[in-house]
PDB file of N, CA, C, O and CB in Angstrom:
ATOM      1  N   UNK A   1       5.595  68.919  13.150  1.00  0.00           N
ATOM      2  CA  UNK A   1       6.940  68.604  13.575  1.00  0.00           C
ATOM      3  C   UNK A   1       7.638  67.753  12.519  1.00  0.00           C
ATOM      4  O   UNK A   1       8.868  67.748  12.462  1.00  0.00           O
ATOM      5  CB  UNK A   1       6.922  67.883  14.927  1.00  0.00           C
ATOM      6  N   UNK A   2       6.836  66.982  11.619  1.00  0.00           N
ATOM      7  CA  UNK A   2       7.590  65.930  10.675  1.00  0.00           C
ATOM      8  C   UNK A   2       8.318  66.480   9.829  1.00  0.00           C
ATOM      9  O   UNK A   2       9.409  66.047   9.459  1.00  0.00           O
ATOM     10  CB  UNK A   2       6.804  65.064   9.909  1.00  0.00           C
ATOM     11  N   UNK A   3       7.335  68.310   9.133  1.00  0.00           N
ATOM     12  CA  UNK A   3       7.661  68.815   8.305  1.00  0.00           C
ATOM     13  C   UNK A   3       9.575  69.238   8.695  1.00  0.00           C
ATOM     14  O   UNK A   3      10.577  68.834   8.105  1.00  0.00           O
ATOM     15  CB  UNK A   3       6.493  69.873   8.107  1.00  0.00           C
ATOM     16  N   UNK A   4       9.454  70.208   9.938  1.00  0.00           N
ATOM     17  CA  UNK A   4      10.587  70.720  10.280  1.00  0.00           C
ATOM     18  C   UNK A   4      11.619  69.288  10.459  1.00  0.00           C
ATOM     19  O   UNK A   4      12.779  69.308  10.047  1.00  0.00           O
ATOM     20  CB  UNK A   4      10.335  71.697  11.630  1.00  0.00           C
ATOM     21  N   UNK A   5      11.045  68.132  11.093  1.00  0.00           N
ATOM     22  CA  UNK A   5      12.221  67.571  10.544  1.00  0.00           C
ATOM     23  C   UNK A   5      12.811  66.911   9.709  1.00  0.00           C
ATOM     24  O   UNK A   5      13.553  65.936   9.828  1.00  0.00           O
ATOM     25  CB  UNK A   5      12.507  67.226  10.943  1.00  0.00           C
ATOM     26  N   UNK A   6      12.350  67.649   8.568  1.00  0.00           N
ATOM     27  CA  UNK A   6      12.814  67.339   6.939  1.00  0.00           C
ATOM     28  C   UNK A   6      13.759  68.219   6.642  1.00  0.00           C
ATOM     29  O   UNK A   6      14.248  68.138   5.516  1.00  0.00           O
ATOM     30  CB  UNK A   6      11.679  67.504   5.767  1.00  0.00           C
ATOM     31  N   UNK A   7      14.252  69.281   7.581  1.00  0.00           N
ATOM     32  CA  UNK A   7      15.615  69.941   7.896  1.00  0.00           C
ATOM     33  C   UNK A   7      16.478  69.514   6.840  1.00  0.00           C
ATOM     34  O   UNK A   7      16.387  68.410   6.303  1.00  0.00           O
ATOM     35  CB  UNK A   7      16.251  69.550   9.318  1.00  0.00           C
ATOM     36  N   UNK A   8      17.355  70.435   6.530  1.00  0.00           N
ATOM     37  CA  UNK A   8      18.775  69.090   6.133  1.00  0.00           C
ATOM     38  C   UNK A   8      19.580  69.009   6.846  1.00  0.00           C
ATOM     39  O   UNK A   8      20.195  69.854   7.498  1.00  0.00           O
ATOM     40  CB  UNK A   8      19.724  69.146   4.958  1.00  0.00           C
ATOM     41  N   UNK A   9      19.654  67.679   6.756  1.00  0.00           N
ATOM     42  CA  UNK A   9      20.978  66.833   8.075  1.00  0.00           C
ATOM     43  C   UNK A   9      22.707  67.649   7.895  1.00  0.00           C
ATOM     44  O   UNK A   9      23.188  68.277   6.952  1.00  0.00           O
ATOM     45  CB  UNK A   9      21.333  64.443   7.441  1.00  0.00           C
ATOM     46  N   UNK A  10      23.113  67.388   8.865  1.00  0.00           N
ATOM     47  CA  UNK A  10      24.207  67.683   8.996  1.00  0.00           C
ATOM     48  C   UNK A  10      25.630  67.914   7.893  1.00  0.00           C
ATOM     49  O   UNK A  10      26.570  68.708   7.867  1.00  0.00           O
ATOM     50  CB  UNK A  10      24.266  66.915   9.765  1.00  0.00           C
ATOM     51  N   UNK A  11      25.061  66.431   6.813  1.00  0.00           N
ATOM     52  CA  UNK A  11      26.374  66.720   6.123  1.00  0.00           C
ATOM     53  C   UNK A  11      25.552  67.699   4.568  1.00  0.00           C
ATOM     54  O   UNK A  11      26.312  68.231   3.758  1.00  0.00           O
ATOM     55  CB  UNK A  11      27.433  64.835   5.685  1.00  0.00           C
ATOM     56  N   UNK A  12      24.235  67.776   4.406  1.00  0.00           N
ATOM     57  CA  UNK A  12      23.991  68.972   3.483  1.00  0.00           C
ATOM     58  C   UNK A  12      24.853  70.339   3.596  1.00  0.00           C
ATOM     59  O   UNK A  12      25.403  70.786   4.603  1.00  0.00           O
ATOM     60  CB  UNK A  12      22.573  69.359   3.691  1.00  0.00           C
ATOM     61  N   UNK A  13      24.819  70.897   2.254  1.00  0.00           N
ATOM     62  CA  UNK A  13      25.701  72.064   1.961  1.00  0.00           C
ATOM     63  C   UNK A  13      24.351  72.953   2.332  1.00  0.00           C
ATOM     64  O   UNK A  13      23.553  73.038   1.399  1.00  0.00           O
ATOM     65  CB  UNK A  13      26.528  72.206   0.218  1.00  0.00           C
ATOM     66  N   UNK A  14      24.065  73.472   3.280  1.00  0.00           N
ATOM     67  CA  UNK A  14      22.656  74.213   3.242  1.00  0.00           C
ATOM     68  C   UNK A  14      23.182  75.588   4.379  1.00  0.00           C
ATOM     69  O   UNK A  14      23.421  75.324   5.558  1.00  0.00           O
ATOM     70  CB  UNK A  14      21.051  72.969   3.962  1.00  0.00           C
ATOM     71  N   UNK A  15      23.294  76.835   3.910  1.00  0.00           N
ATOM     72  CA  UNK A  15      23.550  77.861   4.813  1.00  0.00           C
ATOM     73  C   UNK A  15      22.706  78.804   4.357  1.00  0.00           C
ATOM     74  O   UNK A  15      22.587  78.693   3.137  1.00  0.00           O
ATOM     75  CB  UNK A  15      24.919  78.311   4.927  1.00  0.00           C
ATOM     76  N   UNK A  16      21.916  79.893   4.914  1.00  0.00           N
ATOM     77  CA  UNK A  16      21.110  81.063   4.918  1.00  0.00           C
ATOM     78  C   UNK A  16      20.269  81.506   6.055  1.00  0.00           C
ATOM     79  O   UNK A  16      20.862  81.206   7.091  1.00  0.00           O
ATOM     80  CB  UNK A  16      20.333  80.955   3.940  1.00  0.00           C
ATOM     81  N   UNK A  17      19.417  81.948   6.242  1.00  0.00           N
ATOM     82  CA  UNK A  17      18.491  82.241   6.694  1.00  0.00           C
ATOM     83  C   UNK A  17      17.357  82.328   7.099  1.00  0.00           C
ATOM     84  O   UNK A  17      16.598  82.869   6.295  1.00  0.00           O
ATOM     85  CB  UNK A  17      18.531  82.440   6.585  1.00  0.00           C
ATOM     86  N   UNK A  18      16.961  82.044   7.938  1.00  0.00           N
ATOM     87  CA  UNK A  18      15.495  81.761   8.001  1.00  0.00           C
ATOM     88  C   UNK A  18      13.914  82.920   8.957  1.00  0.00           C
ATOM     89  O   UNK A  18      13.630  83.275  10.101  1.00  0.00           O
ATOM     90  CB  UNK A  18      15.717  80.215   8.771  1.00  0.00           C
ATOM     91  N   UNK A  19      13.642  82.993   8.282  1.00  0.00           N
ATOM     92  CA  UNK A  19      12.780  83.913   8.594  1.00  0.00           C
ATOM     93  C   UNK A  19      11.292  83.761   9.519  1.00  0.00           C
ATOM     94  O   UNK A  19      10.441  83.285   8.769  1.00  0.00           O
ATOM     95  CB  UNK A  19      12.572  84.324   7.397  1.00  0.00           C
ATOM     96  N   UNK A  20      10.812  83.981  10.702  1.00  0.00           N
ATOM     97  CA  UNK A  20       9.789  83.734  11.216  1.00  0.00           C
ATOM     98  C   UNK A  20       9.060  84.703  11.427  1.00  0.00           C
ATOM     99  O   UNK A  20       9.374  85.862  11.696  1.00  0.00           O
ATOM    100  CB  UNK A  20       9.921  83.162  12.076  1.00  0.00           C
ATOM    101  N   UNK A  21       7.379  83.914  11.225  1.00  0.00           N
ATOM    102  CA  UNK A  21       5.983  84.795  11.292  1.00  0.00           C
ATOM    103  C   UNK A  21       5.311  84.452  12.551  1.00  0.00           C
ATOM    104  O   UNK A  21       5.636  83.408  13.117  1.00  0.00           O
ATOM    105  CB  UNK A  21       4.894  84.483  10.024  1.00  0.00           C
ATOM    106  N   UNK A  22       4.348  85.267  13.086  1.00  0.00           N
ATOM    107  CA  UNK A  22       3.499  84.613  13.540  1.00  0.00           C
ATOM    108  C   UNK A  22       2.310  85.332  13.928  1.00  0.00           C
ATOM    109  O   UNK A  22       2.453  86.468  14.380  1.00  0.00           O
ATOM    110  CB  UNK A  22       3.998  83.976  14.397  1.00  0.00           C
ATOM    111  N   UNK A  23       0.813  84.688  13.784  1.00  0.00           N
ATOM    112  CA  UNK A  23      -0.368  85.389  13.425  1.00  0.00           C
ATOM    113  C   UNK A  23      -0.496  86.232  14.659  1.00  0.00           C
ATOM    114  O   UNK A  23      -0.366  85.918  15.842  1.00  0.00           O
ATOM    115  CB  UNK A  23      -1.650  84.456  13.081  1.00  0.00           C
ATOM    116  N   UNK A  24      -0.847  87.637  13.965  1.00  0.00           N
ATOM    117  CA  UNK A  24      -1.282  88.831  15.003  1.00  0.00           C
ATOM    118  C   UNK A  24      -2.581  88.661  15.450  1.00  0.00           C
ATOM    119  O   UNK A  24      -2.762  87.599  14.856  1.00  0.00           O
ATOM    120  CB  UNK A  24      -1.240  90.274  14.404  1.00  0.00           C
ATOM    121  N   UNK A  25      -3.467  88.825  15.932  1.00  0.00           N
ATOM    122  CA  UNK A  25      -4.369  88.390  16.884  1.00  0.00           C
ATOM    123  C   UNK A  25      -5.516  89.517  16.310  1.00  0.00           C
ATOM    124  O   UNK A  25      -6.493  89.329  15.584  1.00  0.00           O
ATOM    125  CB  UNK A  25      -3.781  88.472  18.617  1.00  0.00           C
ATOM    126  N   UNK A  26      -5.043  90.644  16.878  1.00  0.00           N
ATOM    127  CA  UNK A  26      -5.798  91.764  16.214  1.00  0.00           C
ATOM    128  C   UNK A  26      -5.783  92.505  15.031  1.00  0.00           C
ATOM    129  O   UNK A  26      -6.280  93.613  14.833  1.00  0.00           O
ATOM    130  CB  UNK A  26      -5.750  92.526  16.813  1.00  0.00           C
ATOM    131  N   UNK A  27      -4.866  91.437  13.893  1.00  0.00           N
ATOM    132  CA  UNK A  27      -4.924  91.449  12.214  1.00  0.00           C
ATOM    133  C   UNK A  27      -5.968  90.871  11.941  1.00  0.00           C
ATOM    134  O   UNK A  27      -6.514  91.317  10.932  1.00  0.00           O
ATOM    135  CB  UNK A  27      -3.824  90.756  11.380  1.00  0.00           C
ATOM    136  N   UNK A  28      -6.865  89.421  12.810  1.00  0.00           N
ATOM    137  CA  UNK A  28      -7.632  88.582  12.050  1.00  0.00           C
ATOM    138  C   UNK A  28      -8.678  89.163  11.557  1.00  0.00           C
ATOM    139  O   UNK A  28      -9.334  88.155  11.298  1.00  0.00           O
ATOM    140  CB  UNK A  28      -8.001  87.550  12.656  1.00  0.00           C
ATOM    141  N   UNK A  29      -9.368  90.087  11.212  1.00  0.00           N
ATOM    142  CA  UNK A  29     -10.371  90.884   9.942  1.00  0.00           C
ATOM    143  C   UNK A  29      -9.785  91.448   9.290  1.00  0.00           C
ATOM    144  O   UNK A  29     -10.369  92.068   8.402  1.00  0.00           O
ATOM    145  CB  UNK A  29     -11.373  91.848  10.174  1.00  0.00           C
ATOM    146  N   UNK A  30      -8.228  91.528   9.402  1.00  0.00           N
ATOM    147  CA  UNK A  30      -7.521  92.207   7.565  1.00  0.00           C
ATOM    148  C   UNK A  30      -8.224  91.566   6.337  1.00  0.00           C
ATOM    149  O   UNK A  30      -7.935  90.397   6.084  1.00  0.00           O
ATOM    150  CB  UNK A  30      -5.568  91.682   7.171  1.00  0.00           C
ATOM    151  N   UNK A  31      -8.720  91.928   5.900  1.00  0.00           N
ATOM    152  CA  UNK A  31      -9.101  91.405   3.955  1.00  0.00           C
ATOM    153  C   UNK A  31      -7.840  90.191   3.622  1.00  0.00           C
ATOM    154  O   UNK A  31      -7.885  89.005   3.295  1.00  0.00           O
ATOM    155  CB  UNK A  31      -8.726  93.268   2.377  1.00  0.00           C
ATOM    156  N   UNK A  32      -6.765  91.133   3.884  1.00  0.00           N
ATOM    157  CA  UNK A  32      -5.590  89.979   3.113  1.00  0.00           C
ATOM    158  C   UNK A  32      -5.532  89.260   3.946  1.00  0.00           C
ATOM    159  O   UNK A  32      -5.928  89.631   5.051  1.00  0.00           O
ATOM    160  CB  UNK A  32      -4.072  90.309   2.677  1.00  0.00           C
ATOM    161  N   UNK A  33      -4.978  87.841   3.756  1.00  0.00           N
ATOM    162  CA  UNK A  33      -4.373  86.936   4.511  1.00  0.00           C
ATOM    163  C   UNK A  33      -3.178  87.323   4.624  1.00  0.00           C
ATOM    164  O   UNK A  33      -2.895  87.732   5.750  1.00  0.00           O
ATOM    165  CB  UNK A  33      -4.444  85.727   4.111  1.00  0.00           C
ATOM    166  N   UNK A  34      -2.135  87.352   3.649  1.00  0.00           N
ATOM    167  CA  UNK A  34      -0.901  88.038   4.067  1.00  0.00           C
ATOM    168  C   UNK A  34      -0.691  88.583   5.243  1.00  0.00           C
ATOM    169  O   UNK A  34       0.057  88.277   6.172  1.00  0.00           O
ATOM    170  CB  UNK A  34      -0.652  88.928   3.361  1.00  0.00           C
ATOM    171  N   UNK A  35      -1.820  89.847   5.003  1.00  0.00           N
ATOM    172  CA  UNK A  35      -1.125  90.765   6.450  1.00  0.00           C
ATOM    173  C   UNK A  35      -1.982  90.385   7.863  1.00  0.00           C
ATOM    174  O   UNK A  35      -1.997  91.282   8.706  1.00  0.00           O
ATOM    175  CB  UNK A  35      -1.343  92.788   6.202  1.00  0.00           C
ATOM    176  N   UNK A  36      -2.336  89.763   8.025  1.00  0.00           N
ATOM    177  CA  UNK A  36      -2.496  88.789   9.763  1.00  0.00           C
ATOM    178  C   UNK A  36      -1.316  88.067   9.877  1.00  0.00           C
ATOM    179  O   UNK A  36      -1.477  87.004  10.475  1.00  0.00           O
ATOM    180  CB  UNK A  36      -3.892  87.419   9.952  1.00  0.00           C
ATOM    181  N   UNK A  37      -0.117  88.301   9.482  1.00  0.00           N
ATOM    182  CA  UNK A  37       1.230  87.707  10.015  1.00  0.00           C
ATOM    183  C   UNK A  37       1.995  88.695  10.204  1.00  0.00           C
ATOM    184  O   UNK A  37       1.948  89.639   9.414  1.00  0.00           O
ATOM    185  CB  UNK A  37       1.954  86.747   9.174  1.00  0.00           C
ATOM    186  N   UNK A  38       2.795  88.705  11.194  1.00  0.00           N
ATOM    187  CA  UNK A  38       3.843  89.778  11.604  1.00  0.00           C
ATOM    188  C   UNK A  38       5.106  89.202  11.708  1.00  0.00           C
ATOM    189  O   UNK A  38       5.176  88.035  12.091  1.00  0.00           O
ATOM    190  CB  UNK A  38       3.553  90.461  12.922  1.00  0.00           C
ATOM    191  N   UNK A  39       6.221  89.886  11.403  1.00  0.00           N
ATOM    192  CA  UNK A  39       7.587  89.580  11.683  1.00  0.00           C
ATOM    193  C   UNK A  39       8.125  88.995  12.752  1.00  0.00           C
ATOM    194  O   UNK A  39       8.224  89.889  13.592  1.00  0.00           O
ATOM    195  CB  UNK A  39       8.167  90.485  11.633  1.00  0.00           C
ATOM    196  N   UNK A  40       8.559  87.920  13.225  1.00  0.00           N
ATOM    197  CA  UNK A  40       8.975  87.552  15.141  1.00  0.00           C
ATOM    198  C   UNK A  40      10.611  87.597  14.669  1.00  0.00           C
ATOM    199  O   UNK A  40      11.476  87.990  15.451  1.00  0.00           O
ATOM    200  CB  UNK A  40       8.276  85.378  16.121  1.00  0.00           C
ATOM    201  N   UNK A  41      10.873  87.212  13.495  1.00  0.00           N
ATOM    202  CA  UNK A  41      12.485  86.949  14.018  1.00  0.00           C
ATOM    203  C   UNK A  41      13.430  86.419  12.634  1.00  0.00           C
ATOM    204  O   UNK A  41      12.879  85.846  11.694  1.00  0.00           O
ATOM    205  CB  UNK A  41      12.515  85.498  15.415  1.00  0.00           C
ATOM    206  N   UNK A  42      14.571  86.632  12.651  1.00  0.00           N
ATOM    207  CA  UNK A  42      15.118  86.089  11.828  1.00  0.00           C
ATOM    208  C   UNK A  42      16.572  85.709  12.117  1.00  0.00           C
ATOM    209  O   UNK A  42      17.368  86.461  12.679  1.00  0.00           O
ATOM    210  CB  UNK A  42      14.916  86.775  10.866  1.00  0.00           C
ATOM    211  N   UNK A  43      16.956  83.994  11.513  1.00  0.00           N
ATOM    212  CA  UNK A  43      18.173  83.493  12.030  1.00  0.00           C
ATOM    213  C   UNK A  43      18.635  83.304  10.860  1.00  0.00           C
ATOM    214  O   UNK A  43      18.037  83.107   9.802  1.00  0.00           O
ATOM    215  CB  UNK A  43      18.216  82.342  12.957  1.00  0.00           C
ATOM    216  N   UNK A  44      20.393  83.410  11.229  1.00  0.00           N
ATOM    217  CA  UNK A  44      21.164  83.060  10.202  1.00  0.00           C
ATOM    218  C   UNK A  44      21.350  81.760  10.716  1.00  0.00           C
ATOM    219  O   UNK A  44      21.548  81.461  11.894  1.00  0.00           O
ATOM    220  CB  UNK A  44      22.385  83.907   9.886  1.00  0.00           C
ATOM    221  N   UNK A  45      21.254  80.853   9.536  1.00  0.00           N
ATOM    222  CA  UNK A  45      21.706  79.141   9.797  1.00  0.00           C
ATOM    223  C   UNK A  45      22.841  78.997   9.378  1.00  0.00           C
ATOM    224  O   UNK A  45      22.936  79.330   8.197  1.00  0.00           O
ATOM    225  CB  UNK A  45      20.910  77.963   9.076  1.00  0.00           C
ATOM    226  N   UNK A  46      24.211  78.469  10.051  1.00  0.00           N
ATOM    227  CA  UNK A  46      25.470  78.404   9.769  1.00  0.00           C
ATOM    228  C   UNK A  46      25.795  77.124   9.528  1.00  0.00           C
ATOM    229  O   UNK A  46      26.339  76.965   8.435  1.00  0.00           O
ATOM    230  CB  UNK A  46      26.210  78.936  10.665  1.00  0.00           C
ATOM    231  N   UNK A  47      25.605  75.893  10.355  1.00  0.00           N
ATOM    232  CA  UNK A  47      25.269  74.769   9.839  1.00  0.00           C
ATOM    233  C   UNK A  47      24.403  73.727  11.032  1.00  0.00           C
ATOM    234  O   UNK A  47      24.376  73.641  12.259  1.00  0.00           O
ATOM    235  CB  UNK A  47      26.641  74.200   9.263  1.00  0.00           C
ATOM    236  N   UNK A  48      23.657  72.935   9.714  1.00  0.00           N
ATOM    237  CA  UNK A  48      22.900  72.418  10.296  1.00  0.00           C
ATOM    238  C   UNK A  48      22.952  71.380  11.378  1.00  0.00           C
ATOM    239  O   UNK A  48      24.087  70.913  11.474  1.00  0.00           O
ATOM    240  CB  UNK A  48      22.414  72.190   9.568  1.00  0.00           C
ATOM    241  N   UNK A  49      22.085  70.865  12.227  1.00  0.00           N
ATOM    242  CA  UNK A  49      23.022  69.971  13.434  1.00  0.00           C
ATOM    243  C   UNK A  49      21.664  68.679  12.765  1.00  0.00           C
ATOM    244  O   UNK A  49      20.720  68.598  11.979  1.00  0.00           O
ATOM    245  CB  UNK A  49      23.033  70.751  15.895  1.00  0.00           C
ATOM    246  N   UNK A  50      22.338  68.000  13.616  1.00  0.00           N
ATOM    247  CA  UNK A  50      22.034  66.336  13.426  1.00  0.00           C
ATOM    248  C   UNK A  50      20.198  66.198  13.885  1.00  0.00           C
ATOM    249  O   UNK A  50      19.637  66.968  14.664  1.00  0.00           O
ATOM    250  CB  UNK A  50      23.315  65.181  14.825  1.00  0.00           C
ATOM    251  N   UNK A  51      19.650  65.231  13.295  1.00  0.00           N
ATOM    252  CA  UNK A  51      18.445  65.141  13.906  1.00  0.00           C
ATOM    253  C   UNK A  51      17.943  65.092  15.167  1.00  0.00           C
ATOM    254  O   UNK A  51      16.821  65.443  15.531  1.00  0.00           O
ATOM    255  CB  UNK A  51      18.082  64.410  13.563  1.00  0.00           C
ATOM    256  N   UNK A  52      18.896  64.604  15.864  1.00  0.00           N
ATOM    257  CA  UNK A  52      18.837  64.698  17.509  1.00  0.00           C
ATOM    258  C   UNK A  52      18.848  66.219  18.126  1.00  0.00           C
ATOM    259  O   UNK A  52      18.203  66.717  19.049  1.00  0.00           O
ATOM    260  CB  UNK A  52      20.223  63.897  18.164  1.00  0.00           C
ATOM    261  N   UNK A  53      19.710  66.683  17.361  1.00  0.00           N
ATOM    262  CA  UNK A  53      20.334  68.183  18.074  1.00  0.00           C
ATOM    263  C   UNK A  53      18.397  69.186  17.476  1.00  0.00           C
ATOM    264  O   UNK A  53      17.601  69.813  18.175  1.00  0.00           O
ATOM    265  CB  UNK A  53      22.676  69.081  16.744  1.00  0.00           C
ATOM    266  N   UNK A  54      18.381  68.967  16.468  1.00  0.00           N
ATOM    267  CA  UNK A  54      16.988  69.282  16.058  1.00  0.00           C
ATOM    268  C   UNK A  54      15.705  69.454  16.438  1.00  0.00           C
ATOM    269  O   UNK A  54      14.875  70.334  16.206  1.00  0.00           O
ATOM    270  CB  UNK A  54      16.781  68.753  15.525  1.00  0.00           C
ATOM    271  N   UNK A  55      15.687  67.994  17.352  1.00  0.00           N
ATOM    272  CA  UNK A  55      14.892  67.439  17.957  1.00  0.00           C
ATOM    273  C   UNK A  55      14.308  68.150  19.028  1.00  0.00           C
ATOM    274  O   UNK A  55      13.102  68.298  19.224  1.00  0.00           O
ATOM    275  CB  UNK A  55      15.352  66.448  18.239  1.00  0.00           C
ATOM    276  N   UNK A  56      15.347  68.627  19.785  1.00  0.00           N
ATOM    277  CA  UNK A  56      16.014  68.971  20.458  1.00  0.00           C
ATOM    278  C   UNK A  56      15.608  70.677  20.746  1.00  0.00           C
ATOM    279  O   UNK A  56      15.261  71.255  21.776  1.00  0.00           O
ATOM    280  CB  UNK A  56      17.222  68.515  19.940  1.00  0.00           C
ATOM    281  N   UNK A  57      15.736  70.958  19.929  1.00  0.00           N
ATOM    282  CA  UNK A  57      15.351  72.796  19.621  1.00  0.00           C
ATOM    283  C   UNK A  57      14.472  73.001  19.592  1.00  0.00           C
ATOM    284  O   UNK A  57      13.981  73.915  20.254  1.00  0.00           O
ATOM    285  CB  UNK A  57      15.602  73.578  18.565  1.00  0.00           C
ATOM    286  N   UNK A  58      13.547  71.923  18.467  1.00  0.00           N
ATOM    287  CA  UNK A  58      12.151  72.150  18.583  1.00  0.00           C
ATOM    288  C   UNK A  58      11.065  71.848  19.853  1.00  0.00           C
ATOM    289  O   UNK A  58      10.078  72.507  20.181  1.00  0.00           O
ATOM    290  CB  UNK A  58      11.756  71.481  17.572  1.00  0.00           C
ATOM    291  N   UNK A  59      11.581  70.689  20.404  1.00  0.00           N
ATOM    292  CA  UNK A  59      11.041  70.358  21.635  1.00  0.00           C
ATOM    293  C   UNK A  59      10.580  71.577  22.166  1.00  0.00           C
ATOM    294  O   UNK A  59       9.429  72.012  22.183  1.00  0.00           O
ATOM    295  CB  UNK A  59      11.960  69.674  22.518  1.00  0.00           C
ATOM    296  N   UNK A  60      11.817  72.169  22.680  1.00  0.00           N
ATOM    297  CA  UNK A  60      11.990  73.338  23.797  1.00  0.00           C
ATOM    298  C   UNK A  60      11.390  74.673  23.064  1.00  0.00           C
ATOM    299  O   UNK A  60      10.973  75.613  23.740  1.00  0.00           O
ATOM    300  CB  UNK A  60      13.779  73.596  24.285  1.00  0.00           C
ATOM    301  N   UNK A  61      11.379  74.688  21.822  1.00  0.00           N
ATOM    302  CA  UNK A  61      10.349  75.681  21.303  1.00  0.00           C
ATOM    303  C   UNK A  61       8.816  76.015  21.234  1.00  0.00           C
ATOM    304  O   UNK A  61       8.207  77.072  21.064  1.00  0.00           O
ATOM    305  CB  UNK A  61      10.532  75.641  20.359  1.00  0.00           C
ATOM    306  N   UNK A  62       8.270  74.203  21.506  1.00  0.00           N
ATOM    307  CA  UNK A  62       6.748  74.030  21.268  1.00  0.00           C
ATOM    308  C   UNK A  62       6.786  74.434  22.947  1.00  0.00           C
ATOM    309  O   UNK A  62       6.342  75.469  23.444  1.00  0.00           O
ATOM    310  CB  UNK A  62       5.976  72.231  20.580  1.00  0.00           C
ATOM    311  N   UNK A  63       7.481  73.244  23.686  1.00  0.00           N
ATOM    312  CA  UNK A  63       6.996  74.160  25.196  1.00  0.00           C
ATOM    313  C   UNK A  63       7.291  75.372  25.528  1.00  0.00           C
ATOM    314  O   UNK A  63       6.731  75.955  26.456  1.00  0.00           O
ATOM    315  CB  UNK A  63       7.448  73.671  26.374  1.00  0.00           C
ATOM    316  N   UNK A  64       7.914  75.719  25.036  1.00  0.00           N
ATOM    317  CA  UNK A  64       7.571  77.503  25.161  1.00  0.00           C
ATOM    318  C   UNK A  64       6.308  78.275  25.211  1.00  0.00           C
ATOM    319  O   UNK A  64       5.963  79.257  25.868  1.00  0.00           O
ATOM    320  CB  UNK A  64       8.063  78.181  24.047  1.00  0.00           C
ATOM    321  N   UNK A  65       5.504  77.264  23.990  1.00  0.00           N
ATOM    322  CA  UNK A  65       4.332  78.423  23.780  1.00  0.00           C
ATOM    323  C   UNK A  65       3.395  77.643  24.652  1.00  0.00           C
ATOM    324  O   UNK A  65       2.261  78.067  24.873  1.00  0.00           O
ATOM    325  CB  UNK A  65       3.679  78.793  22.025  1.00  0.00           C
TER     326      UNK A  65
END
C-alpha cells in the first residue's frame, strides 16, 4: 500500500494509463514467469486526486478481494 501511495498528488502534471495484471491460477507451471499473468483491466488516469481520495480507492479495492 506505501508503494501505491507514492501516486502523484494532485497538483503533478501526470495523465495516462494504467494497466492491470493479475496471476492466473492455472498458468502457475508456465516455464515463463511472464505468462502466469493475465490482463484484468485498463484505466485512463485523467487527474490525480489527493491522498485521502487515494486512500480511499484503495481501501475499497483490497476489501474487495
Amino acid at each position: 500500500m506505501e508503494i501505491l501511495m507514492r501516486l502523484p498528488s494532485m497538483s503533478a502534471e501526470f495523465k495516462g494509463w494504467l494497466f492491470e495484471y493479475e496471476f492466473e491460477e492455472s498458468l502457475k507451471d508456465e516455464p515463463r514467469l511472464s505468462r502466469r499473468w493475465v490482463f484484468k483491466e485498463a484505466r485512463k488516469i485523467e487527474e490525480p486526486g489527493t491522498v485521502v481520495e487515494k486512500k480511499e480507492v484503495l481501501v475499497k479495492l483490497i476489501a474487495a478481494y
